[in-house]
C-alpha positions in Angstrom: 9.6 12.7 -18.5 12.4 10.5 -16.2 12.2 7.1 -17.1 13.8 4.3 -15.7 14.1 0.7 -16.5 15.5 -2.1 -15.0 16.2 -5.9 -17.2 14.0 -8.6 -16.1 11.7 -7.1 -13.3 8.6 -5.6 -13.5 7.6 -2.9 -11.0 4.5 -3.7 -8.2 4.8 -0.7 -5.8 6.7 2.9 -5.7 6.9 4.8 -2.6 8.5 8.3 -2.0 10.9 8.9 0.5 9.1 10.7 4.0 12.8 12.3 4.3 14.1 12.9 0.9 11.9 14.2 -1.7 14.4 12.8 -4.4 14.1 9.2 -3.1 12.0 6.9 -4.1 12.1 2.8 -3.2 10.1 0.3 -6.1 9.4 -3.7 -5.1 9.7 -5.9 -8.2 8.9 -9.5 -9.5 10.5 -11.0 -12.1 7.8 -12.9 -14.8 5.2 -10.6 -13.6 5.2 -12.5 -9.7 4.5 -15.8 -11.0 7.9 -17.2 -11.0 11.3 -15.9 -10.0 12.6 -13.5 -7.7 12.4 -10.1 -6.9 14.2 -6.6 -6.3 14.2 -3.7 -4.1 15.4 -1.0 -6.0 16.3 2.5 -4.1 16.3 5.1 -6.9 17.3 9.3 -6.2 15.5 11.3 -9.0 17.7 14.1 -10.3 17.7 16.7 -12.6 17.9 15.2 -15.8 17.4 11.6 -15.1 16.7 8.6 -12.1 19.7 6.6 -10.8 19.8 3.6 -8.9 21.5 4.0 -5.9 20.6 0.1 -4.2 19.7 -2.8 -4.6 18.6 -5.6 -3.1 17.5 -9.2 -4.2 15.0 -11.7 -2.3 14.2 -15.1 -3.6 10.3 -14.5 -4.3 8.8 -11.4 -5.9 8.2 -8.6 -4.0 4.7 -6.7 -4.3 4.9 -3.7 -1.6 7.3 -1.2 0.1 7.0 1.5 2.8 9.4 3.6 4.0 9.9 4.0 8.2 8.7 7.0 9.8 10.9 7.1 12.1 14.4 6.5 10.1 15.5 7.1 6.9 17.6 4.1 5.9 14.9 1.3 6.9 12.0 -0.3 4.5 9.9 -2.8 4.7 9.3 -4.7 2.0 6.6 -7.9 1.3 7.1 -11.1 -0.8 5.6 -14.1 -2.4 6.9 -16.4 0.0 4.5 -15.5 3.0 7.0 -13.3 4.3 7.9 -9.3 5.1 11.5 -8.5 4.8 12.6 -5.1 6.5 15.8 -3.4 4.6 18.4 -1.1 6.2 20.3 1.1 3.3 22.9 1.7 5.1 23.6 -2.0 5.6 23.9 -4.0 1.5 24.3 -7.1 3.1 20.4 -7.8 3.0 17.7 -8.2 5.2 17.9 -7.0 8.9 15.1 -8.7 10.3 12.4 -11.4 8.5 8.9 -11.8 9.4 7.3 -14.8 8.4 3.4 -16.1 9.4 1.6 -15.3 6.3 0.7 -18.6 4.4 0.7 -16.9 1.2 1.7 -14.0 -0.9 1.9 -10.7 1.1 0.9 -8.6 -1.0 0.2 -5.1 1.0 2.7 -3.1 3.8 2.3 0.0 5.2 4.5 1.6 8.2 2.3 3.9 10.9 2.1 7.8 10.5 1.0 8.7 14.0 3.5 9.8 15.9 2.1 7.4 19.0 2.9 4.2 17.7 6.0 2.1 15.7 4.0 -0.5 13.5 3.7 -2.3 10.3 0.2 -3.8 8.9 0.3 -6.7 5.9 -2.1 -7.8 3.8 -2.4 -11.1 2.0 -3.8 -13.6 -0.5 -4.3 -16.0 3.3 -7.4 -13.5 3.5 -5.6 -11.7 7.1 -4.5 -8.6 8.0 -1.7 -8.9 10.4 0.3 -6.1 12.7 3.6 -6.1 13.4 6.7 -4.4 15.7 9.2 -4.2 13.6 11.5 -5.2 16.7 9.9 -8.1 17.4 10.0 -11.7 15.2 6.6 -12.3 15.9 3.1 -10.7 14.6 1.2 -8.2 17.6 -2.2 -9.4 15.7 -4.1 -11.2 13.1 -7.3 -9.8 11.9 -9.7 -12.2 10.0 -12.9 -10.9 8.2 -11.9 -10.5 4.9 -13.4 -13.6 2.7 -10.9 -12.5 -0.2 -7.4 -12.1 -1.3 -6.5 -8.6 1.2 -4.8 -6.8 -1.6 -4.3 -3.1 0.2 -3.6 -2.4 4.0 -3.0 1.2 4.9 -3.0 3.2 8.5 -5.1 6.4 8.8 -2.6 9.2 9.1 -5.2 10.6 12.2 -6.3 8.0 14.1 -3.8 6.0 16.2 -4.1 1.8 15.7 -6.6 2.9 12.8 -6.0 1.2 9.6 -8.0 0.3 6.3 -8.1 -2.5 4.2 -9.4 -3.5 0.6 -10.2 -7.1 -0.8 -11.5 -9.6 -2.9 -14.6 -9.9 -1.0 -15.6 -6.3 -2.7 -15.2 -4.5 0.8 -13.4 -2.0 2.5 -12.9 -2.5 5.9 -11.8 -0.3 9.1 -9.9 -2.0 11.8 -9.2 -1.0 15.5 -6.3 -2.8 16.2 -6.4 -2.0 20.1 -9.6 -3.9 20.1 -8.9 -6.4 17.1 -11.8 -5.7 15.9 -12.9 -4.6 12.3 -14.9 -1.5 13.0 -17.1 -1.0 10.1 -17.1 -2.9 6.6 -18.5 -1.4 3.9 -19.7 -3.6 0.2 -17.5 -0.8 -2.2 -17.8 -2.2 -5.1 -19.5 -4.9 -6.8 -15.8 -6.3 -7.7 -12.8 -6.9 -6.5 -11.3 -3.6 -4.4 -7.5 -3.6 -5.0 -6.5 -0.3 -3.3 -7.8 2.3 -0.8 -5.9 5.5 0.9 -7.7 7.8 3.2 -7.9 11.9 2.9 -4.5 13.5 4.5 -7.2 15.7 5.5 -9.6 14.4 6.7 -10.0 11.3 9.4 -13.5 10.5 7.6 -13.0 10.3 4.4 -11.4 7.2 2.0 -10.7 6.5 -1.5 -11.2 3.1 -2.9 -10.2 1.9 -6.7 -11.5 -1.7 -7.9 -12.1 -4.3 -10.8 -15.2 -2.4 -11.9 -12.7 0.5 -13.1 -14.1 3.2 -10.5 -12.9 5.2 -8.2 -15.2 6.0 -5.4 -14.9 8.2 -2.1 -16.0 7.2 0.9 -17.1 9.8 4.5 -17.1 6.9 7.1 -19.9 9.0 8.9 -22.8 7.7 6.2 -21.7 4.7 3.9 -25.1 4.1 2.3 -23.4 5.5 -0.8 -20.3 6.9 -2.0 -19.6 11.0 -1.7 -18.5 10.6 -5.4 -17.8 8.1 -7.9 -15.2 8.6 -10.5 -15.3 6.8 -14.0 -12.8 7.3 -16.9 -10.6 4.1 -17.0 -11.0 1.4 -19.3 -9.6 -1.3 -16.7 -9.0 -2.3 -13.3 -7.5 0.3 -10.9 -4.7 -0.9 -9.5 -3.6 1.9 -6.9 -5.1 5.2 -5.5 -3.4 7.9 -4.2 -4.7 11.4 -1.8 -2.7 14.2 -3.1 -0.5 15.0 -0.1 -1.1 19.1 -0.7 -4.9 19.8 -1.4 -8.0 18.2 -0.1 -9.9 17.3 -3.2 -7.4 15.7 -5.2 -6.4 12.0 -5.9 -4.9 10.5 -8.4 -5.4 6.7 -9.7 -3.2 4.1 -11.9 -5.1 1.1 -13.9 -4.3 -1.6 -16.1 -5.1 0.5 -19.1 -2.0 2.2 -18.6 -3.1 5.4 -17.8 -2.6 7.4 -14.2 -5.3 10.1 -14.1 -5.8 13.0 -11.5 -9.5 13.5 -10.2 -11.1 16.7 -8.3 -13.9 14.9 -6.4 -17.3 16.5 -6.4 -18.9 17.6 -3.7 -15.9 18.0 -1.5 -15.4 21.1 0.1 -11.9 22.3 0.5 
């Protein structure tokens, strides 16, 4: 197994490379967030080990990444401080552009997949969702509904100005951003919901990981209750992941320092 460590900074996010399959970008905090600053380390896996290629320091901790669709060089990153920072690799002299509206921590990012639009959601502890141009200084939209810390923001990879979004509140919510409106919220889990990611394969169908150390999938076409729910970790799930390649599979990371891979029942492939 690679490993690779950098002093003083713990690792929030890790995000693969849309481009380059050997590149990988990782947000960190120092003193696990609570004090310090943080890093943006771009890594290149290789064949016997990981190497960091960048690096790139902002004065607060930084909790998410996402790579642009659209070009290769450019992240976005987002930070204690309230505020998103997007990254150009080819450029070390730091940030390119910063957005700043959030009232606290940011503490999700994600860039659009469809190929229609060029945007950036955030979630953050302020209890908003907000989406952004990344040419522009200022936000397109503010979404309010979430009574909780928004800890995971992510776009559906099918539906344009479609995103989802995980709380505090125990909820996951859908959001049309055309209408700025939250389409449908659904009570998850009886906990707090920390991460969500819908099916590469299908527009329907979302994964959500919580507080309550389950995993449960979701078909947006009947929410009275989960398709399946996954149990196995021993403490809160911090992120969950759609395999990329098959239908069925997910994987999840928790506290208890375990990742685990899941088939989920009842899904046909």
């Amino acid at each position: 197994m690679k490993v690779f460590r950098f002093p003083a900074r713990h690792g929030y996010a890790v995000e693969m490379s849309p481009f380059l399959h050997n590149t990988l970008a990782c947000a960190t905090a120092q003193y696990y967030g609570i004090a310090g600053c943080g890093t943006l380390l771009v890594l290149e896996q290789r064949e016997a080990d990981i190497v960091l290629m960048r690096s790139f320091d902002w004065n607060d901790g930084l909790f998410d990444v996402t790579w642009s669709e659209n070009n290769e060089h450019v992240l976005v990153t987002g930070a204690g401080d309230g505020s998103l920072q997007i990254w150009d690799t080819a450029n070390p002299q730091g940030p390119i552009r910063v957005l700043k509206e959030h009232t606290q921590e940011v503490y999700a990012v994600d860039w659009s997949q469809t190929r229609t639009e060029n945007l950036v959601v955030s979630g953050s502890w302020d209890h908003t969702a907000k989406v952004w141009d990344p040419e522009h200084p200022q936000s397109v939209c503010t979404l309010k509904g979430h009574e909780g810390v928004v800890y995971s923001t992510i776009w559906s990879p099918h539906i344009p100005a479609c995103f989802a979004s995980t709380s505090g509140d125990g909820t996951l919510r859908v959001w049309d951003v055309k209408a700025g409106s939250c389409r449908l919220a659904i009570p998850a889990h009886k906990a707090e919901v920390l991460s969500c990611d819908w099916c590469k394969y299908d527009q329907n169908v979302l994964a959500t990981g919580a507080v309550d150390c389950s995993v449960c999938v979701w078909d947006l076409r009947n929410v009275r209750q989960p398709v399946a729910q996954m149990l196995g970790h021993s403490y809160a799930i911090r992120r969950v992941k759609f395999s990329p390649l098959f239908k069925t599979v997910l994987a999840s990371c928790s506290y208890d320092f375990t990742v685990r891979w899941w088939t989920v029942p009842g899904m046909k492939l």
